[in-house]
C-alpha positions in Angstrom: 83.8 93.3 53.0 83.2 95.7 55.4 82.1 94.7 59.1 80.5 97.2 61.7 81.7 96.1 64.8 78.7 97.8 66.4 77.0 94.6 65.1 79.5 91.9 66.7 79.2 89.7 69.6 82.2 90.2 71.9 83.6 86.6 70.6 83.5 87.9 66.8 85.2 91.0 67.7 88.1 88.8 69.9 88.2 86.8 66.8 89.0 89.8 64.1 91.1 91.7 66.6 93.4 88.6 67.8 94.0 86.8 64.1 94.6 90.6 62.4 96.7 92.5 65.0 99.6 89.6 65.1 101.9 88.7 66.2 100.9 89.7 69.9 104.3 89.0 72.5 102.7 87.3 75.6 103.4 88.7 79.1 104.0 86.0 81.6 102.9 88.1 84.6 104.1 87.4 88.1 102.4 88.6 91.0 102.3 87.9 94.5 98.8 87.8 96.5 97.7 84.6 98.9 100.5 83.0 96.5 102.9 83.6 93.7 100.7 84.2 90.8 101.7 83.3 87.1 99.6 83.9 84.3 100.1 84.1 80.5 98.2 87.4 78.7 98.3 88.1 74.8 96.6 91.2 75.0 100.0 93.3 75.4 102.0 95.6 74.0 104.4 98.3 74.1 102.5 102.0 74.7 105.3 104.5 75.2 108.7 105.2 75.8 108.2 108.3 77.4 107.3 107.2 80.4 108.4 103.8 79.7 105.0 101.7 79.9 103.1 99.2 78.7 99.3 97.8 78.6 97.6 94.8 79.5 94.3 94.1 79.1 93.5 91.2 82.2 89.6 89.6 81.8 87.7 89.0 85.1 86.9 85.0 86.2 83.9 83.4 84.8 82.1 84.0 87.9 83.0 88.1 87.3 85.4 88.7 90.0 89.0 89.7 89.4 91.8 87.6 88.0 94.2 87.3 90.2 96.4 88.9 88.7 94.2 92.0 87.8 93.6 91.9 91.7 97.0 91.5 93.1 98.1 94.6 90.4 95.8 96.3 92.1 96.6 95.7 95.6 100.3 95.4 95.1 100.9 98.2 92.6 103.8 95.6 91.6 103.9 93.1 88.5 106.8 91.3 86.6 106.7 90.6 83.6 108.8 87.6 81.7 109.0 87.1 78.2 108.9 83.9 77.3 111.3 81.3 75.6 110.2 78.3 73.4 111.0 75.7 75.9 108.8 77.5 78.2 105.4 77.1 75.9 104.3 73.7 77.8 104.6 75.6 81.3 102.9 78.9 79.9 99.7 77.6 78.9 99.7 75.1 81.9 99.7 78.3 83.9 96.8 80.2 81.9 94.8 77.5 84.0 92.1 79.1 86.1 93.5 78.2 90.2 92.2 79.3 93.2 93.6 82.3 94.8 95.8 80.2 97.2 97.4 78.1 94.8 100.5 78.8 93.3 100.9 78.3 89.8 104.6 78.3 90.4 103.9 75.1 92.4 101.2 73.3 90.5 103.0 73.4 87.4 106.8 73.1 88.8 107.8 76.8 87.2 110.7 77.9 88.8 111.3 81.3 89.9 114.2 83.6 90.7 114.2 87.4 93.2 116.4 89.3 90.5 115.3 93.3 91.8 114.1 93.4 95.5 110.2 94.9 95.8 109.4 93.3 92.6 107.8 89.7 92.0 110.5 87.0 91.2 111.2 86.3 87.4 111.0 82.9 85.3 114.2 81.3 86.0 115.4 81.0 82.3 113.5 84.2 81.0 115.1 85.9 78.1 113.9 89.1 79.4 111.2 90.7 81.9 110.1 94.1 82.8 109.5 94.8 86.7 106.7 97.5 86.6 104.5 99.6 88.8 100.5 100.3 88.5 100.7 103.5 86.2 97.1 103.9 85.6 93.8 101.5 85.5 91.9 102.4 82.1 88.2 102.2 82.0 86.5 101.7 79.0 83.0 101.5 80.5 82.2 98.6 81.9 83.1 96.2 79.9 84.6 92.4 81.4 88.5 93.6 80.3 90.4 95.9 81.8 93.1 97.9 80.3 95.8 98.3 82.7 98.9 100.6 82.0 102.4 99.9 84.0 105.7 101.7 84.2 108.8 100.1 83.7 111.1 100.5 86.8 113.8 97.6 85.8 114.9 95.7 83.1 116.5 91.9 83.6 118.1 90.4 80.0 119.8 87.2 80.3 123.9 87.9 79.9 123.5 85.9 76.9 121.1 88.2 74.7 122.7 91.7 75.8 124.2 93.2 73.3 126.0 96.8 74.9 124.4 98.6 71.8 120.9 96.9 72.9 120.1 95.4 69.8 118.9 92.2 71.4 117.8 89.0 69.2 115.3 87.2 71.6 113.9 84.0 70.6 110.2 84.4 72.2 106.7 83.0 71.6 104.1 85.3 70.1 100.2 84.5 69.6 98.8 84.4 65.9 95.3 83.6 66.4 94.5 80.9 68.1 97.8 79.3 67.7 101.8 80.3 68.9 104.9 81.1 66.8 108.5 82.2 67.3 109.9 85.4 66.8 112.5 84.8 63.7 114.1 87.1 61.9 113.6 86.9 58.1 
């Protein structure tokens, strides 16, 4: 079967893309704004090493404006991203729940947070790992409702007991397969 995507709604091509490119790591972004902002995103990967960056792609609200987090990226030029540990899964979708500017999710939901590198957004107290990045470059694919957003690494936080001094790190994370969640195991 072949499929033109020229052909697809937006939801069909969401549906290929996210249940064929798996597993996707999700990037519990923390930003500040009004309020502490934390929100879970699936579209994420590694892009280089050289600069050190990655990519998100962050959707706008149903009414079109900016997430929050797309908006305090922008305004900010700061974001922190925490990877996230199975016991954490309940909290992490609680916190994909659309909130009001003013409201933290950090509150709502009782996520704790912790300052780990000064000028950066706080981490997920009991993160494995998180990335503490700065707005590298906003993509624009021409108009469409998600936008690509490319941040450099500054800092990297690994809990003392996942650092290996040769870097070879085992983290036990969630992923996205589809519509559903898994762990990271080795096989």
């Amino acid at each position: 079967m072949k499929i033109d995507f020229a052909n697809l709604s937006l939801k069909e091509r969401y549906k290929i893309m996210s249940r064929t490119i798996i597993p996707r790591p999700i990037a519990w972004i923390v930003t500040e704004g009004e309020a502490l902002n934390i929100a879970p995103f699936s579209y994420f990967m590694a892009l280089s090493s050289e600069p050190p960056t990655v990519i998100v792609s962050i959707g706008h609200k149903k009414d079109g404006t900016p997430k929050d987090t797309l908006h305090n990226i922008i305004h900010s030029k700061k974001a922190t991203i925490c990877m996230v540990r199975p016991e954490h899964l309940e909290k992490m979708v609680d916190s994909s729940e659309s909130l009001p500017a003013e409201i933290s999710e950090a509150q709502k939901f009782g996520i704790a947070t912790e300052r780990a590198i000064d000028g950066y957004p706080p981490i997920i107290t009991g993160t494995p790992a998180a990335f503490f990045c700065d707005l590298h470059q906003i993509v624009d694919l021409g108009g469409g409702k998600t936008i690509p957003i490319i941040l450099k690494i500054a800092h990297y936080y690994i809990d003392d007991s996942y650092y290996d001094e040769e870097y070879n790190f085992d983290l036990d994370v969630i992923a996205r397969i589809g519509k559903e969640y898994c762990r990271c195991e080795k096989l």
